[in-house]
C-alpha positions in Angstrom: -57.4 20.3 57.3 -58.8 23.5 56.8 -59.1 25.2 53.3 -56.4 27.8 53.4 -58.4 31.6 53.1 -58.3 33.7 50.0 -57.9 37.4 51.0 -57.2 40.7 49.1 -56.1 44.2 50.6 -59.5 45.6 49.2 -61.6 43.0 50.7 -59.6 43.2 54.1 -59.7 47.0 53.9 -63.3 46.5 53.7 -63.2 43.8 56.9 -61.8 45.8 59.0 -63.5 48.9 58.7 -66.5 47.7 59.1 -65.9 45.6 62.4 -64.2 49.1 63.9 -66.7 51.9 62.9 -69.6 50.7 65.7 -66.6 50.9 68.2 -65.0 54.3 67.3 -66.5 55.9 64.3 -65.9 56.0 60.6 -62.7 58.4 60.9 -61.1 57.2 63.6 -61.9 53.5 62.2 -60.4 54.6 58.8 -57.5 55.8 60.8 -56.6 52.5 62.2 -57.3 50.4 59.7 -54.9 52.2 57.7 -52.4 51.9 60.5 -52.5 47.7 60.5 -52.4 47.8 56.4 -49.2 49.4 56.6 -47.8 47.6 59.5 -48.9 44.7 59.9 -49.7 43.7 56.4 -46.9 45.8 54.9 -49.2 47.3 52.2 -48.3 50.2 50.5 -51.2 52.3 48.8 -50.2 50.8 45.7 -50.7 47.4 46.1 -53.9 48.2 48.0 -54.8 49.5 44.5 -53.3 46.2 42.6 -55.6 44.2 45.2 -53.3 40.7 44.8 -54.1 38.4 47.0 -52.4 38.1 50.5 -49.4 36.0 50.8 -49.1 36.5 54.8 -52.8 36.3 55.7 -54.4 34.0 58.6 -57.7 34.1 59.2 -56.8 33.2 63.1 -54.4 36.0 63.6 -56.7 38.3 61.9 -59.8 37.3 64.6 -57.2 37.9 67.3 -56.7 41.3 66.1 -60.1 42.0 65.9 -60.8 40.7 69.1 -58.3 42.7 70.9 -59.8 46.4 69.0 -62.7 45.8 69.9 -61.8 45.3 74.0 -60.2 48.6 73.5 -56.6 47.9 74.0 -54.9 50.7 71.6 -54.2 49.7 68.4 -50.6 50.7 68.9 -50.2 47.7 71.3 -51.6 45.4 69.2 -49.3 46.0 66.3 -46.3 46.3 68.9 -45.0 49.6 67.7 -45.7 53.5 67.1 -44.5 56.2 65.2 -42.6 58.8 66.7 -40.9 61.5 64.5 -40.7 59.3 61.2 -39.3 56.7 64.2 -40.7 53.2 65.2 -40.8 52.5 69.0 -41.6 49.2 70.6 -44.5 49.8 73.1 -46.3 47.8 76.0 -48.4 47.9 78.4 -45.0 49.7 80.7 -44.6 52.6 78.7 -46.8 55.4 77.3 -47.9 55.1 73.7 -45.9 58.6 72.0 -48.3 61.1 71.1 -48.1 64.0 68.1 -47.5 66.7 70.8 -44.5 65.9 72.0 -43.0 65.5 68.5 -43.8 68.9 68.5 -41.7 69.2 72.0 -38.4 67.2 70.5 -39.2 69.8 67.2 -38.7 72.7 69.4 -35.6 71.4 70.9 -33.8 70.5 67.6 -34.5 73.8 65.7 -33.2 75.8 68.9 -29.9 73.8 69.0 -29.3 72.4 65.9 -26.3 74.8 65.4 -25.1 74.3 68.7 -22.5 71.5 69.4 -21.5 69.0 70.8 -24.6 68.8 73.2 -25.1 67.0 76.8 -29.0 66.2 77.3 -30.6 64.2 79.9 -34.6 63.4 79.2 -36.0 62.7 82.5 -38.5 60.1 82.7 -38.4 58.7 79.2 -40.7 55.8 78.8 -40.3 54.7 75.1 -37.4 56.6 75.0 -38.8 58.3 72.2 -37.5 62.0 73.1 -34.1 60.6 73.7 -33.7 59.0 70.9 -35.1 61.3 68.3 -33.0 63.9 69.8 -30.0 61.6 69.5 -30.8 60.9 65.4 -31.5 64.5 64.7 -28.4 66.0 66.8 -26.0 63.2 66.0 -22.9 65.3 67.4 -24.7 65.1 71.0 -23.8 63.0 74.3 -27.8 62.1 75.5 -28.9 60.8 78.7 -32.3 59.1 80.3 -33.6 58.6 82.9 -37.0 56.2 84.4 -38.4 55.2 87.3 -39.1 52.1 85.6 -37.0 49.6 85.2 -39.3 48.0 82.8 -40.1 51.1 80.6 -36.2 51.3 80.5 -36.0 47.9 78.7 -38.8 49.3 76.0 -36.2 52.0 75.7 -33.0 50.1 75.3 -34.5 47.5 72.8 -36.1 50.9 71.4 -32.5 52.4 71.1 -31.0 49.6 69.5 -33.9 49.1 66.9 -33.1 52.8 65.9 -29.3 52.9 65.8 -29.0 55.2 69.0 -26.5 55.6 71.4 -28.0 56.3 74.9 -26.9 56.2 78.0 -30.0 55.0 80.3 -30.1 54.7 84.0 -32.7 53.7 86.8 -33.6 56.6 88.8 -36.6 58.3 91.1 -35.7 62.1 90.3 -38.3 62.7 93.9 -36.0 60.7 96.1 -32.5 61.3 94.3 -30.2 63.6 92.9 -28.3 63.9 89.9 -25.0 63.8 91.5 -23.7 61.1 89.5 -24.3 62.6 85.7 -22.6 65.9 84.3 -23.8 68.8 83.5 -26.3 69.2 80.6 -26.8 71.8 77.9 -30.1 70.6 77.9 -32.6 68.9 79.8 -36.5 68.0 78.6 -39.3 65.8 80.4 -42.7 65.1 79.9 -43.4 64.0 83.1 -46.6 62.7 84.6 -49.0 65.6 85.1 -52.9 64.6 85.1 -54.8 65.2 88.1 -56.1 61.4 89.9 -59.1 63.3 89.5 -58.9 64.0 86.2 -59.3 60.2 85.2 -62.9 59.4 85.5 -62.7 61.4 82.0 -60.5 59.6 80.5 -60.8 56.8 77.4 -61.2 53.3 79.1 -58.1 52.4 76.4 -55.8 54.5 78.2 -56.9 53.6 81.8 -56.9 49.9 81.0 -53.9 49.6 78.7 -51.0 52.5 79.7 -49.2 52.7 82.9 -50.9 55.3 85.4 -47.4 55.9 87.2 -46.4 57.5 83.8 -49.7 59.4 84.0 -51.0 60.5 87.5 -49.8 62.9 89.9 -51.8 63.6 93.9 -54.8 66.2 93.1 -53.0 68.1 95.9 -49.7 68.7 94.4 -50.0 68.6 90.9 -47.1 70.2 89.6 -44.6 68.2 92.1 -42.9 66.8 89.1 -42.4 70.4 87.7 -41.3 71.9 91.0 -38.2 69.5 91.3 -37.3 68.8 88.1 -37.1 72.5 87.5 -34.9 73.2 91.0 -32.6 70.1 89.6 -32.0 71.7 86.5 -30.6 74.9 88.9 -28.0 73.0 89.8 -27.3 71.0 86.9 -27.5 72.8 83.5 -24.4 74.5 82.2 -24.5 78.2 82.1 -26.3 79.1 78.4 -28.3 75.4 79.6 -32.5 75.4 78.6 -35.1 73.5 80.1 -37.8 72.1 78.4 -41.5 70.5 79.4 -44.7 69.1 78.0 -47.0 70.1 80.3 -50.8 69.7 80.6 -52.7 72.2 78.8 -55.0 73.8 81.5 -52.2 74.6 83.6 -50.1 76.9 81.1 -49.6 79.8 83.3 -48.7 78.2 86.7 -46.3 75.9 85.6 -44.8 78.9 83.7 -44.8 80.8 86.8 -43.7 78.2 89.1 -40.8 77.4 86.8 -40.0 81.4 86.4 -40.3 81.8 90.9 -37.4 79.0 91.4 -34.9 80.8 89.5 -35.3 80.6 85.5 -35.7 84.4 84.5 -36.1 83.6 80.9 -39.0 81.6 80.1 -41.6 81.4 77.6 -45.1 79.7 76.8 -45.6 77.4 73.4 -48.7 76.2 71.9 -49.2 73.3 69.9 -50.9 72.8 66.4 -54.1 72.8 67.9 -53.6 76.3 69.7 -53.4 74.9 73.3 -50.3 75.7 76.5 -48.3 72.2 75.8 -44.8 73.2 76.0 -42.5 75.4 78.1 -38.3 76.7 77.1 -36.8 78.3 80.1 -33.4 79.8 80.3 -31.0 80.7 83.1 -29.7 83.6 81.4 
């Protein structure tokens, strides 16, 4: 039998770091390494500082971990889970990992309406569920609904809705083939659909091409706002009155979606930036 390994948070700290920073540099290394402290080893900074030894440390899960960083699947797939507006999600391989810009998105959404209720809101492709979700914690008195292609990201969602206390009401649905017959009306309705260029991947990071789904991703280089286009003439018919849509969108094409989303009938609608000062997110009114 194999003498059981002595570790300490300092020592693993150290580890880890210095197995990451050939592959992705000292910050981003610094970044994840923090990440697995925290979730995996449930170390506060604290006991970092205390530097006890590890109670839940094997030296075999430990290689594993390593060895799947450095093949470049994303660390958030390893651990199993991400953060998503002070949130955890489940993720896989079937469902994007959440990124910070569309907590900005969901932000946006719950400072406009956070006076207004009750709410009906439909997220339409919704992955992780993340959006949906948040939404539903942080406008408890509203009626949410979501929507995926996948029926497989929609089982990341459900497990992802009961993890977090949400009520949601999830459905299978291609929004290019189908209408929305079946749901109500909505006060709101908010997707971050697929919207990067097929030819846009060849500059993408090998963790994202190898690891996330590319139908969450990619749309034809010859249509690429299709997504916006009917999701935006579907809202026409199905937001209430004072109703708002929102998108993510991708940041070089700001000012066509705005316009295309303006030319099908929203009259009101306006242009957001995100923290970093680049077209991410569009509000568009019918009145």
């Amino acid at each position: 039998m194999l003498p059981s390994v002595i570790m300490r948070p300092k020592e693993l700290l150290t580890k880890i770091k210095t197995a990451l920073i050939p592959l992705y540099g000292e910050r981003e290394a610094g970044n994840i390494t923090s990440l697995i402290l925290e979730t995996k080893y449930e170390l506060s900074t604290l006991q970092i500082l205390d530097n006890q030894e590890l109670k839940n440390y094997s030296e075999a899960d430990f290689d594993l971990l390593l060895e799947r960083l450095k093949n470049n699947e994303p660390v958030q797939h390893v651990l199993g889970e991400a953060e998503f507006y002070d949130l955890k999600f489940r993720v896989n391989s079937e469902v994007l990992i959440p990124r910070p810009e569309t907590e900005e998105l969901v932000h946006l959404i719950i400072k406009k309406h956070k006076n207004q209720r009750p709410l009906k809101i439909l997220d339409i492709g919704t992955g992780t569920g993340c959006i949906a979700i948040s939404l539903a914690k942080n406008l408890p008195q509203s009626e949410v609904f979501a929507l995926d292609v996948s029926r497989e990201a929609l089982e990341i969602a459900k497990q992802n809705a009961k993890i977090n206390s949400a009520k949601i009401q999830f459905s299978v649905l291609d929004i290019l083939q189908n209408n929305l017959e079946d749901l109500p009306d909505f006060d709101v309705i908010v997707s971050n659909p697929p919207y990067i260029p097929n030819q846009e991947a060849q500059k993408m990071a090998q963790n994202v091409l190898d690891f996330e789904p590319s139908l969450a991703l990619f749309v034809p280089d010859t249509d690429y706002l299709i997504f916006y286009r009917r999701i935006a003439e579907l809202a026409i018919q199905k937001l209430n009155k004072k109703g708002a849509l929102y998108f993510e969108i991708h940041e070089d094409f700001g000012d066509e979606t705005l316009e295309l989303v303006k030319k099908i009938g929203f009259p009101n609608a306006d242009l957001y930036q995100d923290l970093n000062d680049r077209d991410r997110m569009i509000w568009a009114s019918l009145l």
